[in-house]
Backbone of each chain as ProteinMPNN parsed JSONL, in Angstrom:
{"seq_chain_A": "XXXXXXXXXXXXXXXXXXXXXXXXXXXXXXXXXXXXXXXXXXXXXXXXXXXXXXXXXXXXXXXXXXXXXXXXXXXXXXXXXXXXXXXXXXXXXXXXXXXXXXXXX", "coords_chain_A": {"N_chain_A": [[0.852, -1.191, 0.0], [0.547, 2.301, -0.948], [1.47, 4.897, 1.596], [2.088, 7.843, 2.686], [3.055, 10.044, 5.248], [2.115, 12.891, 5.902], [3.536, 14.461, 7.546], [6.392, 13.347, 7.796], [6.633, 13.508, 5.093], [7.693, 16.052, 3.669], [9.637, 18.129, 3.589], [10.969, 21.719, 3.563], [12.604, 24.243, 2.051], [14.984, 26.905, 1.71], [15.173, 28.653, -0.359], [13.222, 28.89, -2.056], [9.379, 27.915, -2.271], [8.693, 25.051, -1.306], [8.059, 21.698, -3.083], [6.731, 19.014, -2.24], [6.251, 15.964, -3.892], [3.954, 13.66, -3.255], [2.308, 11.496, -4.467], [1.143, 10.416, -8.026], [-0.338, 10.617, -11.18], [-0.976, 10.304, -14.652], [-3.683, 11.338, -14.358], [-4.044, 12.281, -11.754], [-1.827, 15.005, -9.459], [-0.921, 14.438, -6.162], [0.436, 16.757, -3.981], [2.968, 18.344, -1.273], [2.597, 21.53, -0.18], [5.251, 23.455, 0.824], [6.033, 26.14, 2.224], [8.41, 29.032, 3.639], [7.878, 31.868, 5.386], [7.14, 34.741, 3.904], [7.635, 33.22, 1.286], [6.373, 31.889, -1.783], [3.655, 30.794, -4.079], [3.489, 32.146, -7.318], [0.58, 33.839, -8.797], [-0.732, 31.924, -11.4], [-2.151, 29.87, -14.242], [-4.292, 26.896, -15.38], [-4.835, 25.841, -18.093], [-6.729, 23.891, -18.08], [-6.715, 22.08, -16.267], [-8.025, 21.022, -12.449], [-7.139, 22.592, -9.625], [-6.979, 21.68, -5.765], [-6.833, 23.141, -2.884], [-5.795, 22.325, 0.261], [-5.478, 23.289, 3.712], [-3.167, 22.395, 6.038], [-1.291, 23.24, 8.143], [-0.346, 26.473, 9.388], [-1.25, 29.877, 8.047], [-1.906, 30.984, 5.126], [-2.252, 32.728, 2.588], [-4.501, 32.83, -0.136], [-5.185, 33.371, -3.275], [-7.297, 33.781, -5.733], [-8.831, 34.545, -8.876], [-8.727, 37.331, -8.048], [-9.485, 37.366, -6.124], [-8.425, 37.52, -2.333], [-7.764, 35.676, 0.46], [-6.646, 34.723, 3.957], [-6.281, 31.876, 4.936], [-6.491, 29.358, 7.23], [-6.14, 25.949, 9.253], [-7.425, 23.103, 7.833], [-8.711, 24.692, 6.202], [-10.05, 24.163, 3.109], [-9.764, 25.038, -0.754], [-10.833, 25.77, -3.693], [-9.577, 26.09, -6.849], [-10.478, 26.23, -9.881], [-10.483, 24.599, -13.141], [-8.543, 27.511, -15.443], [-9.116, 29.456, -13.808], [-7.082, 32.026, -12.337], [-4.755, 31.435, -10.118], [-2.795, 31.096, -7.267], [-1.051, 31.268, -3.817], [0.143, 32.833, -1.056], [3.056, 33.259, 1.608], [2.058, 34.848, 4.008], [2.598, 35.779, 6.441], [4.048, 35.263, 9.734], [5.143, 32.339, 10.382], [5.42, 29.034, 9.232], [4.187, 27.639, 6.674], [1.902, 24.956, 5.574], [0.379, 22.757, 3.183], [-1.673, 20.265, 1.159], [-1.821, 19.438, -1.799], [-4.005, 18.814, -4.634], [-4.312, 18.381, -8.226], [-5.67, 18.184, -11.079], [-6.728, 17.415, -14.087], [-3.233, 16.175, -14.018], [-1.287, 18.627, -15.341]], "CA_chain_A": [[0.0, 0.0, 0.0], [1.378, 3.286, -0.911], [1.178, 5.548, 2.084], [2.983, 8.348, 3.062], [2.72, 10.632, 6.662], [2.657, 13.906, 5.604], [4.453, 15.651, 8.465], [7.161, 12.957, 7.658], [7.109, 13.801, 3.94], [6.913, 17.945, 3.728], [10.72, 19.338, 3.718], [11.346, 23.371, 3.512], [13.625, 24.888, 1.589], [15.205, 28.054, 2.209], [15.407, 29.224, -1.523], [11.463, 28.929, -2.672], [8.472, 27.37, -1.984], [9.051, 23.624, -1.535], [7.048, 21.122, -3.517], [7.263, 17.641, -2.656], [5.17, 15.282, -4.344], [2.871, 11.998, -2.597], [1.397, 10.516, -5.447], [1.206, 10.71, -9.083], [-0.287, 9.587, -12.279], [-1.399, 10.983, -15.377], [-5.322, 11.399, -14.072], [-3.563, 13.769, -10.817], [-1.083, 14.661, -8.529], [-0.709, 14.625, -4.991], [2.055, 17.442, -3.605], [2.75, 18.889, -0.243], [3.378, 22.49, -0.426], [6.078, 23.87, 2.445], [6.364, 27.726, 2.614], [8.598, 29.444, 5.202], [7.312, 33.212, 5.633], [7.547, 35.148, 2.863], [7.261, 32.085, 0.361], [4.932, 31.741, -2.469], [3.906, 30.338, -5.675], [3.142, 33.011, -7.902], [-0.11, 33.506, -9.736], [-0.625, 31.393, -12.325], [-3.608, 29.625, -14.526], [-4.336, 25.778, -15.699], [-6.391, 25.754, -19.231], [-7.476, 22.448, -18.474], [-6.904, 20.804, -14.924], [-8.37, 21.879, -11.431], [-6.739, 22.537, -8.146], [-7.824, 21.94, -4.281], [-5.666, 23.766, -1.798], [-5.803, 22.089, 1.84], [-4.349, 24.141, 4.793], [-2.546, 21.465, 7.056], [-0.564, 24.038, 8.652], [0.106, 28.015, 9.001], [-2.161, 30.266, 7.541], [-1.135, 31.2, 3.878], [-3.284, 33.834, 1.911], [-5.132, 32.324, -1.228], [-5.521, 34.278, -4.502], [-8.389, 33.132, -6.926], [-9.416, 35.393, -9.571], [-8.495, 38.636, -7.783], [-10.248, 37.385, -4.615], [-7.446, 37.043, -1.758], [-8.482, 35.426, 1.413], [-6.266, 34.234, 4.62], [-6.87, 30.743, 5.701], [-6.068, 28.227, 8.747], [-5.753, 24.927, 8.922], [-8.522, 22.626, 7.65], [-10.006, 25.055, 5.162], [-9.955, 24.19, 1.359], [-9.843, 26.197, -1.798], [-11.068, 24.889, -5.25], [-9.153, 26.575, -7.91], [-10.942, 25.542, -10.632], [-9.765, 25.012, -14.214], [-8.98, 28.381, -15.884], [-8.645, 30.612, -12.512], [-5.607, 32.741, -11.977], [-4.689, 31.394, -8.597], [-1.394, 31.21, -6.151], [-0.573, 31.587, -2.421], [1.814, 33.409, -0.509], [2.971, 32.997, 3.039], [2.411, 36.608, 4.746], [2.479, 35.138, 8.094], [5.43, 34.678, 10.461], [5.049, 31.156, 10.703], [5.701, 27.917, 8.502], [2.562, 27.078, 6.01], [2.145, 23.424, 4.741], [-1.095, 22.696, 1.999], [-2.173, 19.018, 0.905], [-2.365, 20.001, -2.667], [-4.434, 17.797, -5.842], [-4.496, 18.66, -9.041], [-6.591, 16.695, -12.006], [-5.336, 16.181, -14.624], [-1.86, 16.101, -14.427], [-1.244, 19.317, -16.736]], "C_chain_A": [[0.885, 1.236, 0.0], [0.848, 4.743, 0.054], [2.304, 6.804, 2.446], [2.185, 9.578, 4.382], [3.107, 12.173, 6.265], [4.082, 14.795, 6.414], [5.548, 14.461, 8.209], [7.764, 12.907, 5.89], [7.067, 15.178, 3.563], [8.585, 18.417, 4.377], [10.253, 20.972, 2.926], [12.292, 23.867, 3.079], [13.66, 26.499, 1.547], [15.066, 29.405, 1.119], [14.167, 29.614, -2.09], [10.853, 27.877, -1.844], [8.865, 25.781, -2.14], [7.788, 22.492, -1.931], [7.287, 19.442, -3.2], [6.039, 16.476, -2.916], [4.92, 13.615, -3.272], [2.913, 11.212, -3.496], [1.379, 10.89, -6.943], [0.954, 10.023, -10.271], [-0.225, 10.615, -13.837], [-2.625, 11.637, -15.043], [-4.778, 12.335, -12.975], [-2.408, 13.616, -10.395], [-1.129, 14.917, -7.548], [0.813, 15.334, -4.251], [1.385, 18.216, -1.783], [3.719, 20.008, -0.663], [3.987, 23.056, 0.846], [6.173, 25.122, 1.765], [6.221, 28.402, 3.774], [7.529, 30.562, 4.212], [8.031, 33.576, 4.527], [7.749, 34.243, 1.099], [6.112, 32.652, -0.047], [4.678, 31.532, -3.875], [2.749, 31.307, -6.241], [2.003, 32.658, -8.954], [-0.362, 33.603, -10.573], [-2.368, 30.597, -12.843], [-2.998, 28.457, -15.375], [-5.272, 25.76, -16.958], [-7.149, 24.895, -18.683], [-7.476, 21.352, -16.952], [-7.304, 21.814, -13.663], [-7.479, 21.319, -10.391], [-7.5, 22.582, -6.801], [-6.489, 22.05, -3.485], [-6.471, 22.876, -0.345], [-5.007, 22.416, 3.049], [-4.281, 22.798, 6.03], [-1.943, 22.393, 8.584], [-0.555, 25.601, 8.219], [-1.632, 28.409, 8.858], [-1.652, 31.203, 6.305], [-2.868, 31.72, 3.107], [-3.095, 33.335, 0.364], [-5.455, 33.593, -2.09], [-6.087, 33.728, -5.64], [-8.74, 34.032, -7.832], [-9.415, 36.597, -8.78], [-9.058, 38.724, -6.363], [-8.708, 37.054, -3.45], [-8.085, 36.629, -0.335], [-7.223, 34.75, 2.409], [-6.552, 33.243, 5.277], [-6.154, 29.705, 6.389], [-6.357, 26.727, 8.674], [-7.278, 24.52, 8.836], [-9.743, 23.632, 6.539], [-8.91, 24.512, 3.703], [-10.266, 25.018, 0.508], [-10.091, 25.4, -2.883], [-10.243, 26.218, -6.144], [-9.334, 25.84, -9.604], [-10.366, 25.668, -12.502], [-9.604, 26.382, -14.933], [-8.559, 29.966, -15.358], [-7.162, 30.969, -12.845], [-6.122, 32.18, -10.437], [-3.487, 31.23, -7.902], [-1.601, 31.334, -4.683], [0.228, 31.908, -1.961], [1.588, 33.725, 0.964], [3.297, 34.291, 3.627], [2.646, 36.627, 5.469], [3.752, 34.854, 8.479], [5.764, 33.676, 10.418], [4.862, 30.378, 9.41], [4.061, 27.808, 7.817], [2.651, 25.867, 5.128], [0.529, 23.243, 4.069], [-0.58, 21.077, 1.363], [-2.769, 19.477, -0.748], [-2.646, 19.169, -3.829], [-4.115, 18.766, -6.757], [-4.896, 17.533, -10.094], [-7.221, 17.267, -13.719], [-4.625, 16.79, -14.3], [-1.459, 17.233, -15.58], [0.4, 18.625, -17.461]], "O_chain_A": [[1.839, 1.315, 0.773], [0.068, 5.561, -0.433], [3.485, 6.457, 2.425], [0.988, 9.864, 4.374], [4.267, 12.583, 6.321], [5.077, 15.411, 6.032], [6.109, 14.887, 9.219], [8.845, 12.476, 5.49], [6.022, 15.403, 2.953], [8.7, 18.964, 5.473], [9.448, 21.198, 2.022], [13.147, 24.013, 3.953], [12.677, 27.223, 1.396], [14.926, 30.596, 1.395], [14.092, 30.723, -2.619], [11.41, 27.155, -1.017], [9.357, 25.409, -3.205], [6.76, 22.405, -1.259], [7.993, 18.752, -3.936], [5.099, 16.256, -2.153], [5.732, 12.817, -2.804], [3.56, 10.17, -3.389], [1.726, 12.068, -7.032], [1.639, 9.058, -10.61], [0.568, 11.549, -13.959], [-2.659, 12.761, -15.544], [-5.09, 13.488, -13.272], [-1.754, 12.597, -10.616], [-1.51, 16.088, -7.535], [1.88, 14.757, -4.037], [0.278, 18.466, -1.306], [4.847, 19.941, -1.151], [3.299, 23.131, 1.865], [6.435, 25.054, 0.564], [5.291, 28.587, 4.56], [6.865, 30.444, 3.182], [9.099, 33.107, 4.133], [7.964, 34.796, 0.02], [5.262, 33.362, 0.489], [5.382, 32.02, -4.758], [1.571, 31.353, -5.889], [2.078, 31.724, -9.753], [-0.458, 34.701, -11.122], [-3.408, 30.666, -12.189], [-1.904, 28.503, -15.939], [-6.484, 25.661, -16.766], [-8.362, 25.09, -18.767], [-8.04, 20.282, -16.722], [-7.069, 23.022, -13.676], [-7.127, 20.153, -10.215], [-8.467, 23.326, -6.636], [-5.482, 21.341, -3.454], [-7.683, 22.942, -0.138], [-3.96, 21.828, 3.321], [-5.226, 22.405, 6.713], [-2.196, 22.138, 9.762], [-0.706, 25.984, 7.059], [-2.668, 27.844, 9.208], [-0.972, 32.185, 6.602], [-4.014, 31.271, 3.123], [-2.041, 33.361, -0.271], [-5.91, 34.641, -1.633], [-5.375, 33.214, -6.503], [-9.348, 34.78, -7.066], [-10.551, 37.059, -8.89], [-9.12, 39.711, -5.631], [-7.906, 36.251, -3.925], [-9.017, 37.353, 0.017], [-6.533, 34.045, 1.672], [-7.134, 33.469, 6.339], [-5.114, 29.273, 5.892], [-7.004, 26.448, 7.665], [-8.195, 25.122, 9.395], [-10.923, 23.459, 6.232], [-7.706, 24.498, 3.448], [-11.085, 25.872, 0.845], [-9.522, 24.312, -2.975], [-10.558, 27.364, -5.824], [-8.533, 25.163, -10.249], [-9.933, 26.716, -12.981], [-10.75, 26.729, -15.221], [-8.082, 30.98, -15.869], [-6.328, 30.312, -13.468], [-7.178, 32.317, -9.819], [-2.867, 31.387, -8.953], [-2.786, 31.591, -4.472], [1.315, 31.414, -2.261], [0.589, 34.195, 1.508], [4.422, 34.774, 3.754], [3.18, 37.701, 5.744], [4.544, 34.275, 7.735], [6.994, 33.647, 10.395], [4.221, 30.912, 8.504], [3.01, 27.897, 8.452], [3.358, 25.798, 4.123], [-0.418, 23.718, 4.696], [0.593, 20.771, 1.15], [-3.944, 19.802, -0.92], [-1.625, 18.64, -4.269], [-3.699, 19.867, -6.397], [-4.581, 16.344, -10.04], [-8.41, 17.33, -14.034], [-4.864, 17.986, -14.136], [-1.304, 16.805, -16.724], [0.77, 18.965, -18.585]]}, "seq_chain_B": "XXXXXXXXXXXXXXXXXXXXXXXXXXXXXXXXXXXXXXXXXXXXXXXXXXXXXXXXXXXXXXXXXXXXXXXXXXXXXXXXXXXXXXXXXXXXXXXXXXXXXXXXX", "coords_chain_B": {"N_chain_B": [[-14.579, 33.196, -4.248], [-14.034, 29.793, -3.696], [-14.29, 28.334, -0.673], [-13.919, 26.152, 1.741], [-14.456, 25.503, 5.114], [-13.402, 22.315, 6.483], [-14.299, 21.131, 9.03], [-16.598, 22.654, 9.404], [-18.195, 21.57, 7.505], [-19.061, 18.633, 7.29], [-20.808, 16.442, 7.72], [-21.473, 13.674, 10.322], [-23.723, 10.439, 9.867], [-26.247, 8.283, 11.165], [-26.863, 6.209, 9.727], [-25.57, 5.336, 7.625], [-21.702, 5.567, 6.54], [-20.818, 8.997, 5.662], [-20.905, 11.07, 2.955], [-19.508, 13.924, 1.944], [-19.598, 16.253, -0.085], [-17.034, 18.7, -1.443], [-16.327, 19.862, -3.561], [-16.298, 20.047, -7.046], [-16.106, 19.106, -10.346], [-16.018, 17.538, -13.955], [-13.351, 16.395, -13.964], [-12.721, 16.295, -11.385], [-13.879, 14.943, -7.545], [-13.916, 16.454, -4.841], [-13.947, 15.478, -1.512], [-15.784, 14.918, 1.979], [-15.312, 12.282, 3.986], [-17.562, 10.999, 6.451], [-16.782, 8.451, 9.228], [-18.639, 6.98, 11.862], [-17.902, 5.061, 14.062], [-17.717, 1.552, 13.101], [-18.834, 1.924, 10.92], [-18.171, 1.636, 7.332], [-16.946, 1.639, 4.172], [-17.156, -0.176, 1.453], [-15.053, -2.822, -0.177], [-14.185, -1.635, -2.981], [-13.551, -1.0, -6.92], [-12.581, 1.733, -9.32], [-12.807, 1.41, -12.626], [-10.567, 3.545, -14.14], [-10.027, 5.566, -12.759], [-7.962, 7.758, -10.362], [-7.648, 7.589, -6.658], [-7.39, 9.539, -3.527], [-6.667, 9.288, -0.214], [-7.214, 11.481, 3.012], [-6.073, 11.43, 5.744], [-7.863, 13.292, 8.715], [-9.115, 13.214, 11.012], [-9.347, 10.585, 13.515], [-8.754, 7.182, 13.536], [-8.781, 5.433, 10.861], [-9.186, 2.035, 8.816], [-7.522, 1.246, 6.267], [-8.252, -0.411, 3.112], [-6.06, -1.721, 0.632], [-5.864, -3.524, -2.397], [-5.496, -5.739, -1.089], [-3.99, -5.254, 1.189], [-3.734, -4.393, 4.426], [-4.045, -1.55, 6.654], [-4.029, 0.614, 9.82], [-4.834, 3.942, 10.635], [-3.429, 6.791, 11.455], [-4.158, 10.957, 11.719], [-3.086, 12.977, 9.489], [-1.857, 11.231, 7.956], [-1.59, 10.284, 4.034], [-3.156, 7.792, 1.892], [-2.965, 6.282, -1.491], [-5.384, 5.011, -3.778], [-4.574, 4.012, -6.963], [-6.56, 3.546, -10.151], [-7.982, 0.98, -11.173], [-6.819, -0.311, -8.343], [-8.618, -2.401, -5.942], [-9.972, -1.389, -3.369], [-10.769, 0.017, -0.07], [-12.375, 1.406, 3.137], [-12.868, 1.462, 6.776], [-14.266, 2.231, 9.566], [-12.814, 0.772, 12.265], [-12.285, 1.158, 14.634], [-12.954, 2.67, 18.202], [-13.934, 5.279, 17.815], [-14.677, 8.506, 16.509], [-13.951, 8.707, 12.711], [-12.98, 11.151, 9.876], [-12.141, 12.174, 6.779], [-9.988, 13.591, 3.801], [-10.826, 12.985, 1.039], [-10.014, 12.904, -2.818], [-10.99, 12.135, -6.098], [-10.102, 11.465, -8.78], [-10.249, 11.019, -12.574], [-13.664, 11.974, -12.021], [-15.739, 9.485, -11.537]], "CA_chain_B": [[-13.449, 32.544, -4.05], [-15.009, 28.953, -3.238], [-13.649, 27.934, 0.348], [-15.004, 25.131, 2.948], [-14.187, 24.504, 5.934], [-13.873, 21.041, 6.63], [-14.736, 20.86, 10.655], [-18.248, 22.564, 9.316], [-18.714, 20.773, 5.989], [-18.548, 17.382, 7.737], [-21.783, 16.062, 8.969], [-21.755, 12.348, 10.32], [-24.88, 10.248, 9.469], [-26.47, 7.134, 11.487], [-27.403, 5.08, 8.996], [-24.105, 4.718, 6.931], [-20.342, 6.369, 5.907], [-21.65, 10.45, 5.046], [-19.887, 11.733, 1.465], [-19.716, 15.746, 1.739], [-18.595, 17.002, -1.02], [-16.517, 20.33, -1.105], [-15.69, 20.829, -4.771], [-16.864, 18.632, -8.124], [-16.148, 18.451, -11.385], [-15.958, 16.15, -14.563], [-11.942, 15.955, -13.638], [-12.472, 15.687, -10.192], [-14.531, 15.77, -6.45], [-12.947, 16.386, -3.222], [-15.271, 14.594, -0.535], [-15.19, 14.788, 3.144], [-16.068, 11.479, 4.284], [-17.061, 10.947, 7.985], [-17.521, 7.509, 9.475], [-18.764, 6.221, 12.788], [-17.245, 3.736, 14.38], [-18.596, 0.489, 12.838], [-19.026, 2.256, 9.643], [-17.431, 1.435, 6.366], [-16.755, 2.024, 2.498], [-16.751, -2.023, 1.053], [-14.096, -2.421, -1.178], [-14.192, -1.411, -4.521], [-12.879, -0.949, -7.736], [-12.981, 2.367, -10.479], [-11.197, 1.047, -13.686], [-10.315, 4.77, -14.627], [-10.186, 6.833, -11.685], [-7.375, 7.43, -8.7], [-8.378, 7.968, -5.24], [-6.469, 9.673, -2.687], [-7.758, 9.219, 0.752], [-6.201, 11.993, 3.961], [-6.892, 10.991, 7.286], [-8.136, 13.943, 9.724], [-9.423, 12.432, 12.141], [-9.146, 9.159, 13.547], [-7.935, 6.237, 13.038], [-9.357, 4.468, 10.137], [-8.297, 1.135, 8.276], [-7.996, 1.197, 4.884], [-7.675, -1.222, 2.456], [-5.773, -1.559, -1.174], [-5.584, -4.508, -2.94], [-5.872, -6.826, 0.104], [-3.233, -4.942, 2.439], [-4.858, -3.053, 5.097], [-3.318, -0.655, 7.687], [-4.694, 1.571, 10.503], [-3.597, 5.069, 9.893], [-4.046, 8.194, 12.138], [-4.113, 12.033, 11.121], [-1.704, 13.627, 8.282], [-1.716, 10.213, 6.86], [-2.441, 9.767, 2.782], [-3.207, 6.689, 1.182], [-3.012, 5.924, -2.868], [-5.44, 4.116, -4.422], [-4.823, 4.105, -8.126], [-7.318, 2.948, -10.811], [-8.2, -0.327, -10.817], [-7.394, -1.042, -7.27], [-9.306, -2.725, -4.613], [-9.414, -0.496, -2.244], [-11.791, 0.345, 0.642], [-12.013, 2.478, 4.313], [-13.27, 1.097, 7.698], [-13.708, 2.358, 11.08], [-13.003, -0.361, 13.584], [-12.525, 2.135, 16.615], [-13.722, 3.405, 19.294], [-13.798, 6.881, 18.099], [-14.897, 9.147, 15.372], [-13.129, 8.747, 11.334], [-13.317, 11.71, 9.578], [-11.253, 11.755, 5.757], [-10.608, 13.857, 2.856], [-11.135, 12.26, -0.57], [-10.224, 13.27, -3.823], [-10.597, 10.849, -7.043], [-9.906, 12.012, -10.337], [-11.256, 11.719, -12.503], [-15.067, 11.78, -11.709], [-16.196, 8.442, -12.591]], "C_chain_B": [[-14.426, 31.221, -3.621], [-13.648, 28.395, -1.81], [-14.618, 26.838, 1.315], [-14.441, 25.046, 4.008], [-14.269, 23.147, 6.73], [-14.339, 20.543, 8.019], [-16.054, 21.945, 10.506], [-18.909, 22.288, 7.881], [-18.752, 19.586, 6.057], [-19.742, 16.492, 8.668], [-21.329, 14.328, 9.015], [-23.177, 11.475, 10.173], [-24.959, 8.5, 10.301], [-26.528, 6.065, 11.002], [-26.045, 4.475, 8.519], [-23.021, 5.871, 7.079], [-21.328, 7.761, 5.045], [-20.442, 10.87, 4.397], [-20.322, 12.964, 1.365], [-19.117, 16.349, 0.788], [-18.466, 18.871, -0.5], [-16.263, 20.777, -2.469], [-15.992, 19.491, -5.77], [-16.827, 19.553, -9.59], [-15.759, 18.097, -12.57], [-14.002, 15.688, -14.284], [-12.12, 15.48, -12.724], [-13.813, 15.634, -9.123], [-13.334, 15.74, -5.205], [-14.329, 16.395, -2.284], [-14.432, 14.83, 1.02], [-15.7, 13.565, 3.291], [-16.136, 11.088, 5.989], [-17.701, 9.527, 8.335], [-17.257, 7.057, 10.975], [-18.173, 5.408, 13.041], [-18.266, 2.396, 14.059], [-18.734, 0.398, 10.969], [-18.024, 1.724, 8.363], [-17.674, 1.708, 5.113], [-16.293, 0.712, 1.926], [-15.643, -0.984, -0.16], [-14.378, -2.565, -2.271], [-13.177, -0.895, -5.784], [-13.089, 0.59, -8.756], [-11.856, 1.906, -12.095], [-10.354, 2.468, -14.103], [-9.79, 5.706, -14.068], [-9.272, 6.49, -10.746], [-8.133, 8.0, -7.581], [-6.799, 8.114, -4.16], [-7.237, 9.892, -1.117], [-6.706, 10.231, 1.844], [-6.706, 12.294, 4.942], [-6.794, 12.605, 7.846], [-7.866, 14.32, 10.79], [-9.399, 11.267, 12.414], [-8.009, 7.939, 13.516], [-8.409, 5.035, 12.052], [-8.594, 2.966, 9.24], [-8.804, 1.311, 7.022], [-6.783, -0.307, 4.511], [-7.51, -1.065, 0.52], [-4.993, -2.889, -1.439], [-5.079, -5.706, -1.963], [-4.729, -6.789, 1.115], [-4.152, -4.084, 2.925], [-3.738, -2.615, 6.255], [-4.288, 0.44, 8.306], [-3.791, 2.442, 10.359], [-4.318, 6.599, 10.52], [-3.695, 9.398, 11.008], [-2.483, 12.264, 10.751], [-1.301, 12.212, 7.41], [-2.163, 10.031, 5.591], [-2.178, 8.439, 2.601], [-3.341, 7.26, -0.637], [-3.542, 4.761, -2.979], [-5.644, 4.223, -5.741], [-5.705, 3.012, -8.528], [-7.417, 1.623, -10.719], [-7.753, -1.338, -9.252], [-8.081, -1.169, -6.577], [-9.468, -1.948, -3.943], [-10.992, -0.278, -1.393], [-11.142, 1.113, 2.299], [-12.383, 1.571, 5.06], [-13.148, 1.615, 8.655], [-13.889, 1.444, 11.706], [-12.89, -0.175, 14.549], [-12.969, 2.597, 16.977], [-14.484, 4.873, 19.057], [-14.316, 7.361, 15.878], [-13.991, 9.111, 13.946], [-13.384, 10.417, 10.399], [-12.023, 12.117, 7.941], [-11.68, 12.87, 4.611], [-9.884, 12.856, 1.53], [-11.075, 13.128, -1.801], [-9.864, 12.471, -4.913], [-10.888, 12.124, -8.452], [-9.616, 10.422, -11.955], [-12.568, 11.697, -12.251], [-15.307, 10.482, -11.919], [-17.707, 8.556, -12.939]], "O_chain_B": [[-15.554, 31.501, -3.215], [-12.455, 28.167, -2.009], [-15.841, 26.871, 1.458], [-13.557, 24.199, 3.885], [-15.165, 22.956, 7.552], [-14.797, 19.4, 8.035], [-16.623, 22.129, 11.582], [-19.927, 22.764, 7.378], [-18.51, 19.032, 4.985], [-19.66, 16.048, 9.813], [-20.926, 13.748, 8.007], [-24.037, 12.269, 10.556], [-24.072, 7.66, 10.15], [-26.31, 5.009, 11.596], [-25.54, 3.42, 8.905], [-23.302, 6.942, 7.617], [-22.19, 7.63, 4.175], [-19.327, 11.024, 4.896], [-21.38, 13.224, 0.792], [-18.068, 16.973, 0.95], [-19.086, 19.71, 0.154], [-15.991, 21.963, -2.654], [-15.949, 18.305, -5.442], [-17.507, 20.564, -9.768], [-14.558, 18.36, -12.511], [-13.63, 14.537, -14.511], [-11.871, 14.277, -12.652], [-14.838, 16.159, -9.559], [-12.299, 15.135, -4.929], [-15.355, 17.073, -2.345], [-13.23, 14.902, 1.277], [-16.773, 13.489, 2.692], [-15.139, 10.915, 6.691], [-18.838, 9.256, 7.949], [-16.132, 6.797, 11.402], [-17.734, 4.77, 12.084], [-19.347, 2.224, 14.622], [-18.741, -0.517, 10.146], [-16.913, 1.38, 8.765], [-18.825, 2.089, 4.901], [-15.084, 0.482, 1.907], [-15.452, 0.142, -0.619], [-14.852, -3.63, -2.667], [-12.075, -0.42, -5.509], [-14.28, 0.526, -9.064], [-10.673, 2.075, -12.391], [-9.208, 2.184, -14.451], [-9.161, 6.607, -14.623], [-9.325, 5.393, -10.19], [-9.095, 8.764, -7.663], [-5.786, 7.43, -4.012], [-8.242, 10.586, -0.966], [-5.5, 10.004, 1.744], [-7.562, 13.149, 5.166], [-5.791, 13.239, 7.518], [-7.107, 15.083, 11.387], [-9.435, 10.579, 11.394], [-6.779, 7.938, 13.482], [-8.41, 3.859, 12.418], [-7.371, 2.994, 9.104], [-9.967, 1.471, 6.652], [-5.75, -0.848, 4.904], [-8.23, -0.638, -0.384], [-3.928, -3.268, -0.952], [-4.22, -6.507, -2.332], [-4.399, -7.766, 1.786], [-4.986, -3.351, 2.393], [-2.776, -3.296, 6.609], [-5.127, 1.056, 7.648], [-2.592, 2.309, 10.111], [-5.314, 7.232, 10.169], [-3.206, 9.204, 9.895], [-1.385, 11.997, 11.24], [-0.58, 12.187, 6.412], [-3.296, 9.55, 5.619], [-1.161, 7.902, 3.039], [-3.725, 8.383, -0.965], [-3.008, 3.701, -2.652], [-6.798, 4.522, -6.049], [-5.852, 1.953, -7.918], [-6.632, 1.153, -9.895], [-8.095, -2.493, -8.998], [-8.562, -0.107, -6.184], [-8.313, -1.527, -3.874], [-12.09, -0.384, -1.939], [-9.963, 1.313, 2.592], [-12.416, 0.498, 4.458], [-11.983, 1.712, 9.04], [-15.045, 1.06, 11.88], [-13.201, -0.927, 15.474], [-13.734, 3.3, 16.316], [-15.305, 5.434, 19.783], [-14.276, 6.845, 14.761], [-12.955, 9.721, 14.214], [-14.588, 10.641, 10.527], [-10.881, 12.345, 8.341], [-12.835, 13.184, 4.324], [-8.808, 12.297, 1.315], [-11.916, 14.016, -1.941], [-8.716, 12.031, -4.974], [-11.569, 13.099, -8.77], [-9.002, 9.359, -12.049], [-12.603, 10.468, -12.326], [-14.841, 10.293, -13.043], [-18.21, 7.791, -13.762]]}, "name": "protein", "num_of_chains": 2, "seq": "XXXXXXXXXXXXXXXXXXXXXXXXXXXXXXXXXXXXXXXXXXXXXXXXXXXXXXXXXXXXXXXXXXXXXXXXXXXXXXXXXXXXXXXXXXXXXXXXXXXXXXXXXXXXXXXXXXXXXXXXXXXXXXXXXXXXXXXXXXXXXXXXXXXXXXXXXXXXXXXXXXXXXXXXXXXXXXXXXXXXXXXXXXXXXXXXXXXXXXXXXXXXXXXXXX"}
């Protein structure tokens, strides 16, 4: 069975936003996003596959179509095919996200 | 912006395993699923579709392709397409999981 523990898969790098992937096919992928403070993946847009943001950790400010919103652990974000969307860590503190995407762009 | 939070998008249900969705569609859904102790998700198959299951709450057993493992919070599972795969709570205590399979089947 292929499992993995997030808080034992989710390094931080000091340089950018750290991506480290779970799972992966063609149909999605499964990544854990690490951003210290000041981190953030700049926004960007999918023609064709959708994203779901999951806050594990921190609280890291969501950007959907011009909407920006600050959120805490246990909320989700749909970024749906199409959207301009990104996150960036404004917050003092470490932010970790449980992040799909489908398809596989 | 579409946002949920999953500790009030999460009802549990007497009868059986309760599927909340938070976000749907034809690529993907992202599901909360909450199950009682007792409760379960038999095992099944999508020929097409992965499933990523990420524990909460709890401690649920899942099964893929006839391994099973109990698996507390920050834990994912992978079950790609065509496997077996199924959930179970066999404890004492509340399950609570998010789900996202791509694509829709």
């Amino acid at each position: 069975m292929h499992v993995h523990h997030v808080g034992r898969h989710s390094d931080f790098a000091a340089a950018k936003m750290a991506k480290n992937n779970l799972f992966e096919s063609e149909r999605m992928f499964c990544d854990v996003y690490c951003l210290e403070p000041g981190q953030a993946q700049r926004v960007h847009a999918h023609a064709a596959s959708d994203k779901v943001y999951y806050v594990i950790e921190g609280a890291p400010t969501f950007e959907v179509d011009g909407e920006r919103q600050s959120l805490g652990p246990g909320n989700a974000v749909w970024a749906p095919a199409g959207s301009d969307h990104g996150v960036a860590n404004e917050s003092g503190d470490r932010a970790r996200l449980l992040v799909v995407m489908a398809p596989r762009p």
